[in-house]
N, C-alpha and C positions, 0 to 999 in steps of 0.2 A: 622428524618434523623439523624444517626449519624455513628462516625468513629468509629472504635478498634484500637488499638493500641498492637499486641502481644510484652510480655515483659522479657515471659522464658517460653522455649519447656512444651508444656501440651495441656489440651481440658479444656474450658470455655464454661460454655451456657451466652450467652447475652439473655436479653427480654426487652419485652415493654408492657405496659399494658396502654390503654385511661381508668381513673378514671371516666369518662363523662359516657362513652357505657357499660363500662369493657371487651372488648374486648384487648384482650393479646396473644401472639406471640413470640414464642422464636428460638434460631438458636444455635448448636453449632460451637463451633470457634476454628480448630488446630494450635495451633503454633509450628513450630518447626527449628530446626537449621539448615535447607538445604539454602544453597545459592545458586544464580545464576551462573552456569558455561557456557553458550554460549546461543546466540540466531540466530535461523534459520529463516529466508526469504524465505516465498515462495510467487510464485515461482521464482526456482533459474532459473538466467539468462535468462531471458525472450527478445524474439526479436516483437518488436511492431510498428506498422507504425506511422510517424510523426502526429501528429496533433488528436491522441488517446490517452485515459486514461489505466492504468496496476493498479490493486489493490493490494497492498502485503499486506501480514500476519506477524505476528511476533510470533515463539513461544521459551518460553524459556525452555532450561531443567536447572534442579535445580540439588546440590551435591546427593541430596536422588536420584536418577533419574526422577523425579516427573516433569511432564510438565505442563505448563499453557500458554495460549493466551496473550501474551502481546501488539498485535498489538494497543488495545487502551493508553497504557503504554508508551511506547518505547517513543524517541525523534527521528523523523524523519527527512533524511539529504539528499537530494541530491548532488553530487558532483560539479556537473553542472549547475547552474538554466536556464542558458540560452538555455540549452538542454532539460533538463527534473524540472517542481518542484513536491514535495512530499507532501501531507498535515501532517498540524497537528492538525485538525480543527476537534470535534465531529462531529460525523455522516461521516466524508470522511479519517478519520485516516488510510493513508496507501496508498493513492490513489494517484496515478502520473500519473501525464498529459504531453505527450510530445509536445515539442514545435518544436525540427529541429533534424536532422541526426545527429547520434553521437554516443557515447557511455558514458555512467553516473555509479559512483559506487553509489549505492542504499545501505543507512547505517540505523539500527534501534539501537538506546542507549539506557542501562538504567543503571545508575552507570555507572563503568567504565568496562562494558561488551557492547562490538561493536559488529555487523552481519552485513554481507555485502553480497550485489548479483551486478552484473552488468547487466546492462539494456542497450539494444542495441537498437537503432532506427534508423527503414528506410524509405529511404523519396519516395519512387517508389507511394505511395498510394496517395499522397499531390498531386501530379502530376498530374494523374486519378481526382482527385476531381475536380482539380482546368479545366481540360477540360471537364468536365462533366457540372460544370455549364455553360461557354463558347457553349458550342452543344446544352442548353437548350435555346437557343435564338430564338425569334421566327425567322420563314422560312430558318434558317439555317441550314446546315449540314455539318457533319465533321467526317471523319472516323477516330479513334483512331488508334494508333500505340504505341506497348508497349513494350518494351528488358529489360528483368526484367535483362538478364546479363549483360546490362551494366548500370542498373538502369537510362534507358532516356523516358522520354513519350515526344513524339511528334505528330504532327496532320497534316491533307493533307484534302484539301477541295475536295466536289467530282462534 
């Protein structure tokens, strides 16, 4: 395993060769002077029910116009935690878990190049859930009631 480090615009081949097997392997390597000009969050503005996960992406373009996936890159930020948190944890980079109703600006860093999405969450599905286990009780019953316009769920036994 190891790193590159580009040091001025060109193409390099790196290799590696086991002296044990003689098995060898190489890769070319571009370097070039395009920097980071913004990064895009998808998706933009997402509306997700409380108590769900949202995975975002991160891609950057570069001065050449030249894109790449930075979402395992980026520093992940929520604005809120108490609303929404974001990982930055291999294997879930990107992944946001809602906790309650609100709204969160959803940030991805790298350097001092920011992307931001807002993430909306609504609490009408926590409600549903939370009477859905309540009706799985044995010999009970309860008929649901739901106004998604005024976001209430309430119950009426029958």
């Amino acid at each position: 395993e190891g790193v590159a480090t580009g040091l001025t615009p060109g193409l390099s081949t790196i290799g590696a060769a086991d002296s044990l097997s003689g098995v060898s392997a190489s890769v070319s390597l571009v370097v070039t002077n395009a920097s980071l000009s913004s990064i895009d969050i998808t998706p933009a503005a997402p509306t997700v029910a409380q108590g769900t996960s949202q995975q975002f992406t991160a891609r950057g373009t570069y001065s050449d116009g030249s894109t790449q996936d930075l979402t395992s890159t980026v520093s992940w930020l929520s604005s809120d935690s108490q609303l929404a948190t974001i990982s930055n944890s291999p294997g879930a980079y990107g992944l946001a878990t809602t906790l309650a109703p609100g709204s969160v600006t959803i940030s991805a860093t790298l350097g001092s190049v920011v992307g931001s999405t807002v993430l909306t969450i609504s609490g009408g599905v926590d409600g549903i859930a939370l009477l859905a286990q309540r009706a799985g009780q044995a010999g009970q019953q309860v008929r649901f009631v739901f106004d998604h316009e005024k976001s209430h769920c309430g119950e009426r036994g029958l």
